[in-house]
C-alpha positions as CSV (number, residue, x, y, z in Angstrom):
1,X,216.0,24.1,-138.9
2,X,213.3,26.6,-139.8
3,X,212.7,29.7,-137.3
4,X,213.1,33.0,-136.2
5,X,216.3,34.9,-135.2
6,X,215.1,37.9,-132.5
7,X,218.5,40.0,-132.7
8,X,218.1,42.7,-130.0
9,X,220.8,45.9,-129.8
10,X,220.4,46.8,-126.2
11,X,221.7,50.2,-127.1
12,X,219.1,51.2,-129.4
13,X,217.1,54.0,-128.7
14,X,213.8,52.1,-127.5
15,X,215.5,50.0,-125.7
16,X,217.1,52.2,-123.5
17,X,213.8,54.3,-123.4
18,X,211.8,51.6,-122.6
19,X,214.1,48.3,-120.8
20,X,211.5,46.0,-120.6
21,X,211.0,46.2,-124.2
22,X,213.5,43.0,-124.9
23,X,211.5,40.7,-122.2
24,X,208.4,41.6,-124.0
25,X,209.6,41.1,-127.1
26,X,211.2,37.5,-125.6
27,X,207.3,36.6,-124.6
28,X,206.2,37.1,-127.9
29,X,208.2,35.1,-130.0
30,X,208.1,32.1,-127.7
31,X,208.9,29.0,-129.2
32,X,208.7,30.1,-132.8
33,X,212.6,31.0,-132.7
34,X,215.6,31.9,-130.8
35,X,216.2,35.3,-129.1
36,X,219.7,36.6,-129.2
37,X,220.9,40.5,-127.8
38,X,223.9,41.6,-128.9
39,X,226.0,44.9,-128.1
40,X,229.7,44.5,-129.7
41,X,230.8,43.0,-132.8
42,X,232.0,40.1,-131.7
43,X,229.0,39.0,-130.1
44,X,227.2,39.9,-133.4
45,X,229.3,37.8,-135.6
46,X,229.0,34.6,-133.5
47,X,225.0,34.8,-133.5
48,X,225.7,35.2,-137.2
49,X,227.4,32.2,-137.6
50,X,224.8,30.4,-135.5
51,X,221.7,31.5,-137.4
52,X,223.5,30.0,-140.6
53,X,224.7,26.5,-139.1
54,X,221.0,26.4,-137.7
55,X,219.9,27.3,-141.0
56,X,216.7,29.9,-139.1
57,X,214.8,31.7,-142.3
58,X,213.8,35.0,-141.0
59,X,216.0,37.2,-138.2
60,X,213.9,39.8,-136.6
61,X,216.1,42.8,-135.8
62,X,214.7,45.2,-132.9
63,X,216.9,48.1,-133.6
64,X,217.5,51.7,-135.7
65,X,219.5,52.0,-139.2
66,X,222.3,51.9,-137.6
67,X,221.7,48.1,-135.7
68,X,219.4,47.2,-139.3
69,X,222.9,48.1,-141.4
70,X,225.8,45.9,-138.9
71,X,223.8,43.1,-138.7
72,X,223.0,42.9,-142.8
73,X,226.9,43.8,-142.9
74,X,227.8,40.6,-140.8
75,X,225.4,38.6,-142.6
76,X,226.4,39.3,-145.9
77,X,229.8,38.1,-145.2
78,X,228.9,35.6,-143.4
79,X,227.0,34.0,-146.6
80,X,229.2,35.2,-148.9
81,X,226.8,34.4,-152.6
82,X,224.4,32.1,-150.9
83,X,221.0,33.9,-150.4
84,X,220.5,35.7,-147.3
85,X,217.6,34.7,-145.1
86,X,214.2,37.1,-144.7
87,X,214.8,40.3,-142.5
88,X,211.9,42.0,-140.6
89,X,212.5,45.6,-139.0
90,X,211.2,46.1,-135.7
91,X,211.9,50.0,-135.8
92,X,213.6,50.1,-132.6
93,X,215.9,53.3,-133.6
94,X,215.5,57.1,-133.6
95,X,214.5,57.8,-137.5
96,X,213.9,54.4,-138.8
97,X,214.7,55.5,-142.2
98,X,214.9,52.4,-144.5
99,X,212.2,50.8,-142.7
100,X,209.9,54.0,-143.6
101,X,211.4,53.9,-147.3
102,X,210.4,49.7,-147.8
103,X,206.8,50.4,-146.7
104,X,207.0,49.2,-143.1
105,X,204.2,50.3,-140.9
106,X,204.9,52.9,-138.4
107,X,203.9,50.6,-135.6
108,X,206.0,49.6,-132.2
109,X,208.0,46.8,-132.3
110,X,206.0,44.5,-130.6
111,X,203.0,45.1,-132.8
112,X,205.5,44.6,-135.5
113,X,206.8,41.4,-134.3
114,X,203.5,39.9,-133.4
115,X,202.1,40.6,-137.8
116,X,206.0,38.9,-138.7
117,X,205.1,35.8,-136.6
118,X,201.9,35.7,-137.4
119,X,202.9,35.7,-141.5
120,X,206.0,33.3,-140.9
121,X,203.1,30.5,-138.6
122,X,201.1,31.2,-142.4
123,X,203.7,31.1,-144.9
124,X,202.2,27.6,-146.2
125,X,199.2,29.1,-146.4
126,X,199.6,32.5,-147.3
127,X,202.7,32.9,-148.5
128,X,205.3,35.6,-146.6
129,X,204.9,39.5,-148.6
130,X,208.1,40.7,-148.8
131,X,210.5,43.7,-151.0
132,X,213.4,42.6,-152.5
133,X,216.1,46.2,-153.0
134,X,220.0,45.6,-153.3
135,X,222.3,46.1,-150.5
136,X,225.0,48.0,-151.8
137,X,228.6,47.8,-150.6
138,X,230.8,50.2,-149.7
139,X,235.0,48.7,-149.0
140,X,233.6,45.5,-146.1
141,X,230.4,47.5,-145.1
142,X,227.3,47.1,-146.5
143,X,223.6,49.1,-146.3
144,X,221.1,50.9,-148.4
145,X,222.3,54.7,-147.8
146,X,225.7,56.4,-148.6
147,X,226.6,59.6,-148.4
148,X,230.0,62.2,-148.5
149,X,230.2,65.4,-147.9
150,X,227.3,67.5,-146.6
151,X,225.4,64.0,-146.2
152,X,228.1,62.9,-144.0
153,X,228.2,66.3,-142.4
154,X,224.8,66.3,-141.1
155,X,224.7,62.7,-139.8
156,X,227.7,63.8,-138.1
157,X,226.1,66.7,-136.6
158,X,222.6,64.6,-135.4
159,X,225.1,62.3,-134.0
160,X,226.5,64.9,-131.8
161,X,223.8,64.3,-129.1
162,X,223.3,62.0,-127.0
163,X,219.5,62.2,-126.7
164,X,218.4,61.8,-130.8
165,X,215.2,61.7,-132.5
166,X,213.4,62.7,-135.9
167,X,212.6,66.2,-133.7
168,X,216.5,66.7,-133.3
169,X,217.0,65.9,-137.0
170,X,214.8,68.5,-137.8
171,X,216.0,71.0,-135.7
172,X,219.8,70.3,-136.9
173,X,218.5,70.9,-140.4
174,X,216.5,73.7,-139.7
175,X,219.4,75.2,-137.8
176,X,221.8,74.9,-140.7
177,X,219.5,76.6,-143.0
178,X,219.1,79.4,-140.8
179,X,222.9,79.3,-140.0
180,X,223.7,79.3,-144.1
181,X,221.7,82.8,-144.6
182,X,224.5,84.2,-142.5
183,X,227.7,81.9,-142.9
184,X,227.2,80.6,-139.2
185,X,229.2,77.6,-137.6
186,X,226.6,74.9,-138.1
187,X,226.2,75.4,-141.8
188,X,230.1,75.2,-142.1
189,X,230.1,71.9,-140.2
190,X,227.2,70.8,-141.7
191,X,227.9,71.9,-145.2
192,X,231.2,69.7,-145.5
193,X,232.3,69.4,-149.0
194,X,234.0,66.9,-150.8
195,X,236.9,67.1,-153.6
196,X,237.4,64.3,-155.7
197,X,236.3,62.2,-158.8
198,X,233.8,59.1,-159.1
199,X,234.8,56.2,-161.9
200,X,231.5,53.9,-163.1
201,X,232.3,50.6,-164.0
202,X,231.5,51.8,-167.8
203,X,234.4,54.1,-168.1
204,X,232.7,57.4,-167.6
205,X,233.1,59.3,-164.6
206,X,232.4,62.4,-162.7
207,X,235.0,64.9,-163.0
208,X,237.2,65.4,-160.4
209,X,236.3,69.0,-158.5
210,X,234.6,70.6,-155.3
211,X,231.0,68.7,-154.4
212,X,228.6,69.7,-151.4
213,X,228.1,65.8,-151.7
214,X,228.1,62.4,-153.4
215,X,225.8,60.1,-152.2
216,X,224.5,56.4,-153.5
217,X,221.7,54.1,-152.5
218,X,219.3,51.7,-153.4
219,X,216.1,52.8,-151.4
220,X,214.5,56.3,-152.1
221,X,215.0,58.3,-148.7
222,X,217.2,59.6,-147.1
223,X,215.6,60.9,-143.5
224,X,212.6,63.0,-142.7
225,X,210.3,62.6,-146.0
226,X,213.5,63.3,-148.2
227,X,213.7,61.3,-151.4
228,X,217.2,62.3,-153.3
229,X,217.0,59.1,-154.7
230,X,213.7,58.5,-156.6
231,X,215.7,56.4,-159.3
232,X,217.1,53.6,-157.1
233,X,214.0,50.9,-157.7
234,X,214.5,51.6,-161.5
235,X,217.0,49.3,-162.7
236,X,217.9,45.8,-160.7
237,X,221.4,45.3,-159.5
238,X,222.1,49.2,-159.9
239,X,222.8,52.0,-157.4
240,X,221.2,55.6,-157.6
241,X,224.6,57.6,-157.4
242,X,224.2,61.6,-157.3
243,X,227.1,64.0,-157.4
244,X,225.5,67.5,-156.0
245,X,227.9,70.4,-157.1
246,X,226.1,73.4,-156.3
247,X,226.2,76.0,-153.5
248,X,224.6,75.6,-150.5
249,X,222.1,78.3,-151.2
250,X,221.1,76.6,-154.6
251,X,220.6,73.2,-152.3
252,X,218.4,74.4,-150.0
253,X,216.3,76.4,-153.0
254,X,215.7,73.0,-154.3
255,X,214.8,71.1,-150.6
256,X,211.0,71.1,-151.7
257,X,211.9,69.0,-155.1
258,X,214.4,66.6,-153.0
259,X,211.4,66.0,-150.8
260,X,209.1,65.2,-153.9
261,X,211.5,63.0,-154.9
262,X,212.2,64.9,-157.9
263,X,215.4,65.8,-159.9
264,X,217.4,69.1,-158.7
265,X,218.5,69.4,-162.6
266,X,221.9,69.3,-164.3
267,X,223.0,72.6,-162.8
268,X,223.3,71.4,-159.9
269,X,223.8,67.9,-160.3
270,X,225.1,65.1,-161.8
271,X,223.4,61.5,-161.4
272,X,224.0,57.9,-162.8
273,X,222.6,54.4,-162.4
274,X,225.7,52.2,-162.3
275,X,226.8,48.4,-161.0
276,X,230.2,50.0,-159.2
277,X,231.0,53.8,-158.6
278,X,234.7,53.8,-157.3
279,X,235.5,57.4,-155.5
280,X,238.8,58.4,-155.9
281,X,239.9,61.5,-153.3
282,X,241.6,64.4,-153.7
283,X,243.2,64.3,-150.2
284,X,243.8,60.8,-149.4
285,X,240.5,60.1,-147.3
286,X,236.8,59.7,-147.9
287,X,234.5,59.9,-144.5
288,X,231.6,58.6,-145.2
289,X,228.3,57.6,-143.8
290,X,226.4,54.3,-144.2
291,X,222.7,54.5,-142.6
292,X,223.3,56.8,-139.8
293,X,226.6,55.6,-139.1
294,X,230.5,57.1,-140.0
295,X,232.9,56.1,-141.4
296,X,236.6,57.2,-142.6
297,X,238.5,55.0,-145.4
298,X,242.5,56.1,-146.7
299,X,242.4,56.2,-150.5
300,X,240.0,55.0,-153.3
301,X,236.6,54.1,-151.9
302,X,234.4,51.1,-154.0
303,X,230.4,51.2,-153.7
304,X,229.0,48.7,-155.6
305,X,225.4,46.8,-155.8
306,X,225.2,44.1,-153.4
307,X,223.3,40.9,-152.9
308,X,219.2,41.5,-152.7
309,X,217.7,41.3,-149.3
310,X,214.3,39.7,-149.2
311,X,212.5,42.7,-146.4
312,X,209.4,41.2,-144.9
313,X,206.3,43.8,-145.8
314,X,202.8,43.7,-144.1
């Protein structure tokens, strides 16, 4: 059965703002698919299994990173090897960050929905325009952004509201760098470090020692124009992994060439395209972030490249 899957997180930031957004969005569709909100795992992973038995071709999901990375997660092990069907990405969340870094218009979800209907009603026509990156995974978890370390540390401090938005992301960051020119509390919460070592799958490593962070993806930013990963479309079925060792000063010297999505240089960093980085702690733990959200895992950590995600485009 060919159709559209309308996955709705309830909790996601324009929903809340805005309650009769999932009736609208309800309207729209129509006939053209099924509409299914979801708010706890369990809910998620049936609706999973019922978009594969009904074998529906594109799942529409009106949420943030957060919603866009637990429903890929539930899919992909839902499908195990078999292809996973077409994803479009309403932008329902607070930053919207991998939909910004696969091209996705800046429009409102309904405005978004109505151009994915309108391409899926065409596809015989005018075939469906879509970007096809890696999901990577990280232990059961999968998404396009990890992060240690300082990465993790500053998710962890944007989560600390309840209210978010790309305005409080850039005041938390702004905050830390004016906290790091006198060694305040935020840049020491923000700043996290991470000890450890990270093992490629071709026997070379990064040596085990003190890092501000080690982050991997496979799309190019990273939140508010930020592109520390400007290598991860260069080679298929690889990850982008960078292992930043320098101070924090040295880091935020080198904010304008992170934005440009240009390397910080040897100095400071070490980088590698790889298949599987496996992250081996110092301590015993690795917390983590995957697209916004956190995570802690005891012992060695895997990331590896995932299945490829076909993401409608417009």
């Amino acid at each position: 059965m060919a159709g559209i899957a309308l996955v709705l997180n309830p909790l996601a930031k324009q929903h809340a703002r805005d309650p009769k957004l999932a009736d609208r969005l309800m309207r729209l569709l129509g006939d053209e698919g099924v509409v299914r909100p979801v708010s706890t795992f369990e809910q998620l992973s049936t609706v999973v299994e019922e978009i594969r038995a009904r074998s529906l071709d594109v799942i529409a999901i009106a949420g943030g990173d957060g919603t866009n990375h637990t429903v890929l997660t539930h899919l992909a092990r839902a499908y195990g090897g078999q292809p996973l069907p077409h994803i479009a990405l309403l932008r329902g969340g607070t930053m919207n960050t991998t939909a910004n870094s696969f091209g996705i218009p800046r429009k409102k979800p309904e405005a978004l929905l109505r151009a994915f209907k309108r391409a899926y009603q065409q596809r015989f026509v005018t075939p469906m325009r879509f970007v096809e990156p890696h999901l990577f995974r990280a232990g059961d978890r999968y998404g396009f952004i990890f992060g240690t370390g300082a990465i993790h540390g500053f998710i962890a401090e944007y989560n600390s509201r309840p209210v978010r938005s790309a305005a409080w992301a850039a005041r938390v960051l702004a905050t830390a760098i004016g906290s790091a020119t006198v060694g305040g509390e935020t840049i020491r919460r923000v700043a996290q470090r991470w000890e450890g070592s990270v093992i490629f799958d071709d026997g070379t490593a990064f040596p085990q020692r003190d890092y501000l962070t080690v982050g991997a993806s496979t799309c190019a930013q990273i939140g508010l124009g930020f592109k520390p990963f400007y290598r991860s479309h260069e080679r298929a079925e690889h990850l982008h992994v960078l292992g930043i060792h320098c101070a924090v000063a040295d880091f935020i010297a080198g904010l304008p060439k992170v934005w440009r999505g240009q390397p910080l240089g040897g100095e400071r960093t070490y980088e590698k395209l790889c298949r599987t980085a496996t992250l081996v702690p110092r301590y015993g733990e690795v917390s983590f972030t995957i697209d916004g959200d956190v995570y802690v895992h005891q012992g060695e950590l895997e990331v590896a490249c995932g299945p490829r995600v076909r993401i409608l485009a417009l």
